[in-house]
DSSP file (Angstrom, degrees, kcal/mol; ACC not computed):
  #  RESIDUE AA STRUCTURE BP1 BP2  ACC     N-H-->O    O-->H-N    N-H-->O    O-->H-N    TCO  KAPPA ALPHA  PHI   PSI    X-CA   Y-CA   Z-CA
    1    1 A X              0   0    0      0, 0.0     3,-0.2     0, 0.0     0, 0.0   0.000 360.0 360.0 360.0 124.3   -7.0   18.1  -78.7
    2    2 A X        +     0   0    0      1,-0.2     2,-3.6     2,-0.0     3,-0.0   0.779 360.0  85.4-106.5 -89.6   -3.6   16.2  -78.8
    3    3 A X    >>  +     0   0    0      1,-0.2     4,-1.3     3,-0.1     3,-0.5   0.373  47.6 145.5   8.2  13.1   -4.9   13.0  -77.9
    4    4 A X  H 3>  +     0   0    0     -2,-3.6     4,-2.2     1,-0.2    -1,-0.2   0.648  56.4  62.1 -39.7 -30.2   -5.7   12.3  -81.1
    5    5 A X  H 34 S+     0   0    0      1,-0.2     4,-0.5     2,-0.2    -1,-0.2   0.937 104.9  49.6 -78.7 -59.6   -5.0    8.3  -81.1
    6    6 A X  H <4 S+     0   0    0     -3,-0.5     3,-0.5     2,-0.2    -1,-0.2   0.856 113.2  48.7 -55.6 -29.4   -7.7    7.7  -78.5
    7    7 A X  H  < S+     0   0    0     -4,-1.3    -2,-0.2     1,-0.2    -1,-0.2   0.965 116.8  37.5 -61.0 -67.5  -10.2    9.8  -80.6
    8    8 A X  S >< S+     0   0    0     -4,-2.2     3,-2.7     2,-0.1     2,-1.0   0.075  86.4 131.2 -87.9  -0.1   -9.5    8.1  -84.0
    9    9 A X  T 3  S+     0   0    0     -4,-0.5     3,-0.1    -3,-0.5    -4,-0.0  -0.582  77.9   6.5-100.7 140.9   -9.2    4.9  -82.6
   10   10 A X  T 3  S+     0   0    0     -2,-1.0    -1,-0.2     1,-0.2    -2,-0.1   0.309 107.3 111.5  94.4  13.3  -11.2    2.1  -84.4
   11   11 A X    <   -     0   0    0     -3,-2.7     2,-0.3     2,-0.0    -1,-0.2  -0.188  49.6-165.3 -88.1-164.2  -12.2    4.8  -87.2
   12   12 A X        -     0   0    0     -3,-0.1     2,-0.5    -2,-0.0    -3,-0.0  -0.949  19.6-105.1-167.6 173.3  -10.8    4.5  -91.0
   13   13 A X        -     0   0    0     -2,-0.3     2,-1.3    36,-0.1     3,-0.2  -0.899   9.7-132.8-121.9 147.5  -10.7    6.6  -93.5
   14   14 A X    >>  +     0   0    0     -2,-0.5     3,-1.5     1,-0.2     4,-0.8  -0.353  28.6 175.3 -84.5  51.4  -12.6    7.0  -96.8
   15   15 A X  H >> S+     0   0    0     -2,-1.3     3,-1.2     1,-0.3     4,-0.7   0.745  72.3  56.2 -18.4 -57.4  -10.0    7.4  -99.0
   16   16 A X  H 34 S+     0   0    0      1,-0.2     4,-0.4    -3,-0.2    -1,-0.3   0.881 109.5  41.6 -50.1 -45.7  -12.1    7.5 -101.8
   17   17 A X  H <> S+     0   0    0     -3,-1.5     4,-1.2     1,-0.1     3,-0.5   0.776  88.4  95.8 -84.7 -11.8  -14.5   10.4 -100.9
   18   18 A X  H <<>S+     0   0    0     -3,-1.2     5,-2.3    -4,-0.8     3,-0.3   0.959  84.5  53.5 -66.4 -34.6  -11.3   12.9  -99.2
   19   19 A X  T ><5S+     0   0    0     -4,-0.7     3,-3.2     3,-0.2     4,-0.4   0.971 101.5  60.3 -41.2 -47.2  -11.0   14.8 -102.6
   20   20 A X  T 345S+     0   0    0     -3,-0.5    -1,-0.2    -4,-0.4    -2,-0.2   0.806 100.9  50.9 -44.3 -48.5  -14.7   15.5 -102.5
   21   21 A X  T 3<5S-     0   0    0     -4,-1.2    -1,-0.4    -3,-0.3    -2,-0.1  -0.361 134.4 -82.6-105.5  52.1  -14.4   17.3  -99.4
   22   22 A X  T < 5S+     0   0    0     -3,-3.2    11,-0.5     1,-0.1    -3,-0.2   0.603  78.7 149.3  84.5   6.0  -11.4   19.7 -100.8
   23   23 A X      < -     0   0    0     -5,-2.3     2,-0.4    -4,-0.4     9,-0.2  -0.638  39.2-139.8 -88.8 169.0   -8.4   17.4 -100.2
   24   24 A X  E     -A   31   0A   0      7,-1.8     7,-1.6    -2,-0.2     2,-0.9  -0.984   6.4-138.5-151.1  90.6   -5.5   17.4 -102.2
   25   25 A X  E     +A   30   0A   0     -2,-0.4     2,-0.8     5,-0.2     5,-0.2  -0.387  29.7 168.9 -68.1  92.2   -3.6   14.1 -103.3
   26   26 A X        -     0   0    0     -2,-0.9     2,-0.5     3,-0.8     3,-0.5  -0.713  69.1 -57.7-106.2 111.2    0.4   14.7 -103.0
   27   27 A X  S    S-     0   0    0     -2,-0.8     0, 0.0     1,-0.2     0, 0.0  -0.580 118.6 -19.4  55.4-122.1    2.1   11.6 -103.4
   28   28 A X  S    S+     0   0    0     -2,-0.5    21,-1.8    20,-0.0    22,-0.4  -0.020 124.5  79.8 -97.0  38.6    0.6    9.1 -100.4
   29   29 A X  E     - B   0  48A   0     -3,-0.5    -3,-0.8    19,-0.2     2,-0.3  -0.947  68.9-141.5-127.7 158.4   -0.7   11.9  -98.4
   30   30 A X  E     -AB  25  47A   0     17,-1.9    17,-1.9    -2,-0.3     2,-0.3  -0.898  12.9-156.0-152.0 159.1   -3.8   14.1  -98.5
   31   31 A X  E     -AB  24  46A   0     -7,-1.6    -7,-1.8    -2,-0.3     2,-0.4  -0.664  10.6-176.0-115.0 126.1   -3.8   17.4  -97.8
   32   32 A X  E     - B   0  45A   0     13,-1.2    13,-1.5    -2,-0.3     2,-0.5  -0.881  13.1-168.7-111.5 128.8   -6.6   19.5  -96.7
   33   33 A X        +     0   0    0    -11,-0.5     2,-0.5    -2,-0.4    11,-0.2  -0.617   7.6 173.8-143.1 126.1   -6.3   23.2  -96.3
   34   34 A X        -     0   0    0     -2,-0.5     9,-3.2     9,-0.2     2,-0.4  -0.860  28.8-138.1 -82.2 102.0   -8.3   26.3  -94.7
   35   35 A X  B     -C   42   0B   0     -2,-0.5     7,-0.3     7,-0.3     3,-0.2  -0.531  30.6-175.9 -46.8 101.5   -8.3   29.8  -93.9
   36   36 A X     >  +     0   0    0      5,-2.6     4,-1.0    -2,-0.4     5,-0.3  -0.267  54.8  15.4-127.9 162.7   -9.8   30.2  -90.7
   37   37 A X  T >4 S-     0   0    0      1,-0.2     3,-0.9     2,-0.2    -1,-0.2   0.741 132.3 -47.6  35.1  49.9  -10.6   33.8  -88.7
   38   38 A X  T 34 S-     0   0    0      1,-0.3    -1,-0.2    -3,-0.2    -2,-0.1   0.980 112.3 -55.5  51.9  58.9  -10.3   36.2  -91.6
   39   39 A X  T 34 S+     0   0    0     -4,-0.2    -1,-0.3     1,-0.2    -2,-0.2   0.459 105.7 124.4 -22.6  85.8   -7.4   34.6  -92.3
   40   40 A X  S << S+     0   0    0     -4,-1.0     2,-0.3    -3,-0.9    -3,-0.2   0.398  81.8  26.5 -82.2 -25.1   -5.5   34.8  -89.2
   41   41 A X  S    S-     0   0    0     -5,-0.3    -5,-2.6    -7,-0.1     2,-0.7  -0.996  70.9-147.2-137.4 133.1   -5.0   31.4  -89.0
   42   42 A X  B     -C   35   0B   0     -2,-0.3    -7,-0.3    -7,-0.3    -5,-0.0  -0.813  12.5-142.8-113.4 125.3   -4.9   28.5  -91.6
   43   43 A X        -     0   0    0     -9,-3.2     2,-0.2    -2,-0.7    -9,-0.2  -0.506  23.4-178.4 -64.7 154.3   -6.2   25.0  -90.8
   44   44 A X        -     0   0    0    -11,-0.2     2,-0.8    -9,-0.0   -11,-0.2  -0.798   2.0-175.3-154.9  92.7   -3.7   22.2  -92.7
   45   45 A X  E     -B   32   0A   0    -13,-1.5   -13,-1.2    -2,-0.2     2,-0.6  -0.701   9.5-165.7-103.5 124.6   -4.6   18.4  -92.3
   46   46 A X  E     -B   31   0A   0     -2,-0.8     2,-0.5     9,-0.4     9,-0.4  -0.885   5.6-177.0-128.2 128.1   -2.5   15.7  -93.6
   47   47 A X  E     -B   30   0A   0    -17,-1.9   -17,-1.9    -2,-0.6     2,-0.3  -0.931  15.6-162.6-114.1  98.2   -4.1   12.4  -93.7
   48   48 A X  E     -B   29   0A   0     -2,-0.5   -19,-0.2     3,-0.4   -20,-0.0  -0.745  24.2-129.4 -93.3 145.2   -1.3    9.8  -95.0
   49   49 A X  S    S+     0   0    0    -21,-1.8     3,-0.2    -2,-0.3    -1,-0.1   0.907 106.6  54.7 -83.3 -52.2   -2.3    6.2  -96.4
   50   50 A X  S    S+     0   0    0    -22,-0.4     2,-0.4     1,-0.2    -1,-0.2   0.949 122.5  21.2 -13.9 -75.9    0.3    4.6  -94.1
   51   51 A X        -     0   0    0      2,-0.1    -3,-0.4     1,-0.0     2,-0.3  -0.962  48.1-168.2-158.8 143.7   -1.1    6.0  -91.6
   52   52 A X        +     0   0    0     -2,-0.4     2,-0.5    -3,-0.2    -3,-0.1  -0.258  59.4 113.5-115.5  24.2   -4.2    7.7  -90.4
   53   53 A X  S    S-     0   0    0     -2,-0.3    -5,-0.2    -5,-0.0    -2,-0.1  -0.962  71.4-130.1 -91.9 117.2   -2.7    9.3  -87.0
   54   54 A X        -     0   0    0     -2,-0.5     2,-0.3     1,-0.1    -7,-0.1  -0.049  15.9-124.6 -66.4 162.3   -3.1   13.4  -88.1
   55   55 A X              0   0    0     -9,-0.4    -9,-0.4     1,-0.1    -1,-0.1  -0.850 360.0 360.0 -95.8 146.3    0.3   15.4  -87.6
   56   56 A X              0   0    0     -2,-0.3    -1,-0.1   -11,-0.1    -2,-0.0   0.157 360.0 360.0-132.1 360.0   -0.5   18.5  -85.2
């Protein structure tokens, strides 16, 4: 889904709770990552305090 902006729009983010669920604070981003498919593929989401539009 590229469209990401229509998706996410009028959400927020829970800063506070993203560790909880595995994220990783580096500098004003965090970073989630996952091994997917017998890792053949790894998920990587980076959620920045700026701004809350994902990078794909």
């Amino acid at each position: 889904m590229r469209n990401l902006e229509i998706l996410l729009k009028n959400k927020s983010v829970n800063y506070d709770r993203l560790e909880e669920f595995g994220f990783q604070k580096k500098q004003n981003e965090y970073i989630y990552y996952d091994d997917i498919c017998d890792e053949q593929f790894q998920v990587v989401i980076f959620i920045s305090e700026k701004k809350n539009i994902p990078k794909l």
